[in-house]
C-alpha positions in Angstrom: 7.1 -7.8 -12.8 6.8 -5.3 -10.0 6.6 -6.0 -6.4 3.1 -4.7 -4.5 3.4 -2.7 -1.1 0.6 -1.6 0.6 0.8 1.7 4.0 -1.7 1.5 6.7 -1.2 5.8 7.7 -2.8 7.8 9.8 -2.8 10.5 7.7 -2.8 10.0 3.5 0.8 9.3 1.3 0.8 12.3 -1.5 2.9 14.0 -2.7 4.6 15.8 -0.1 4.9 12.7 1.9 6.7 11.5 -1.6 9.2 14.4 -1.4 10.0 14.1 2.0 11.3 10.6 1.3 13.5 11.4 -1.4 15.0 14.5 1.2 15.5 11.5 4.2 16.1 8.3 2.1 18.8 10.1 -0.5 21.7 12.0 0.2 22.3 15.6 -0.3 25.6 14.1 -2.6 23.7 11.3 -4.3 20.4 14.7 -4.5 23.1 16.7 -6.2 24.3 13.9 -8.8 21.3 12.6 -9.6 18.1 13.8 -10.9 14.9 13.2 -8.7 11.0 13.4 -10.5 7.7 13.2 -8.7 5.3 13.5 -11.4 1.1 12.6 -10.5 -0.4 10.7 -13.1 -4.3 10.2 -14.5 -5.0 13.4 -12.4 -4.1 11.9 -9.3 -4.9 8.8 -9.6 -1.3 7.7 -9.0 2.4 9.4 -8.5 5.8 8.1 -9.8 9.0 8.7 -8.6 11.7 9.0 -11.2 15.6 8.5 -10.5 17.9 9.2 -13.2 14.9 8.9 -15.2 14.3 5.5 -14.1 10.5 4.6 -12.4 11.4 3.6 -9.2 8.0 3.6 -7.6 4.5 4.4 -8.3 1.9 4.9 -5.3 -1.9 4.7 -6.0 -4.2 7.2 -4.5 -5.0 6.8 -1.2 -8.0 5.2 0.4 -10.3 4.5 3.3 -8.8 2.0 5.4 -11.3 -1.6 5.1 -12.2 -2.7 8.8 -10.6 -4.8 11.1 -12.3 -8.1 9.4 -11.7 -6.7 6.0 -8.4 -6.3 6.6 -7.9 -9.8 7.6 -9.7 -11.4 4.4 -7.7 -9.3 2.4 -3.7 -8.7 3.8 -4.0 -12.0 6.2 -1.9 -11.1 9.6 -0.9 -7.5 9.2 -0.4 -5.9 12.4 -2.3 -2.2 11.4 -2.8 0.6 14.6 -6.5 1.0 15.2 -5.9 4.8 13.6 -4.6 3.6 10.6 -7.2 5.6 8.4 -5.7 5.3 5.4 -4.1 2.4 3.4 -2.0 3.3 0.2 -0.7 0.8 -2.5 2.4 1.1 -4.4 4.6 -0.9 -7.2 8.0 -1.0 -7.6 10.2 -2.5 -10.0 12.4 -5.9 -9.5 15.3 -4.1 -10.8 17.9 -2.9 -8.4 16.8 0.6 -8.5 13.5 -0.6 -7.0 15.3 -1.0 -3.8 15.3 2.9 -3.8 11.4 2.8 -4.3 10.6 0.7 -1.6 13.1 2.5 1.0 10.9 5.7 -0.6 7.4 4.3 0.6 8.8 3.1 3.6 9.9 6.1 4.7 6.8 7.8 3.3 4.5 5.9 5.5 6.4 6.1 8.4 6.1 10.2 7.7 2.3 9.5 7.7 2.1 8.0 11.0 2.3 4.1 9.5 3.8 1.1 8.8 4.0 -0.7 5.0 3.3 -4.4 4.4 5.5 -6.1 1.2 3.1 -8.3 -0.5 5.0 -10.3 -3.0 
C-alpha cells in the first residue's frame, strides 16, 4: 500500500524540480552505481521516479492551492505559507526504497519554495 504526501510550493513540482532532487538527495557515487529514471506518465498527468528500476515515487500534476478554509476541511492542521500556490500529491511505496522517494519530494518541495505534509 503506498504512503500519500502532499507539497504546499510556491512555485509547481515537475520535472525539473524532480531532477534536482535526485542531484541533492543521491550521491554522485550512489548516481554513478545506480541507474536514476524520471519518466511522465498519462501525458503529464503524473511522473515516476525509477531507481534501479524500482518506482520509488510518483507525483501527481500540480494544482491550485484550496483556500485557507479548504485547506483545513481537507489536511486538518497543516501549517501552509500564505504563497503556497500550489499543492502537489505524491505516492511512495512502503518498501524500503520508498524512503528514497519521500527524501525525493521532500527535497523537491523545498526546491519549490515549500514544505510537504505525510498523510498516512
Amino acid at each position: 500500500m503506498p504512503r500519500n504526501s502532499v507539497a504546499f510550493t510556491r512555485e509547481p513540482v515537475d520535472i525539473e524540480a524532480l531532477a534536482s532532487a535526485v542531484t541533492t538527495v543521491l550521491t554522485p557515487e550512489e548516481l554513478a552505481a545506480t541507474s536514476v529514471e524520471i519518466r511522465p506518465l498519462d501525458d503529464g498527468a503524473a511522473a515516476q521516479v525509477l531507481v534501479a528500476e524500482q518506482v520509488v515515487l510518483t507525483v501527481l500534476r500540480p494544482r491550485l492551492t484550496p483556500p485557507p478554509a479548504e485547506l483545513a476541511r481537507v489536511y486538518g492542521a497543516i501549517d501552509v505559507d500564505a504563497d503556497a500556490r500550489w499543492s502537489t500529491d505524491c505516492f511512495v511505496t512502503w518498501e524500503p526504497e520508498g524512503v528514497i522517494g519521500v527524501r525525493l519530494f521532500e527535497a523537491a518541495a523545498a526546491a519549490r519554495g515549500g514544505v510537504t505534509a505525510h498523510l498516512g
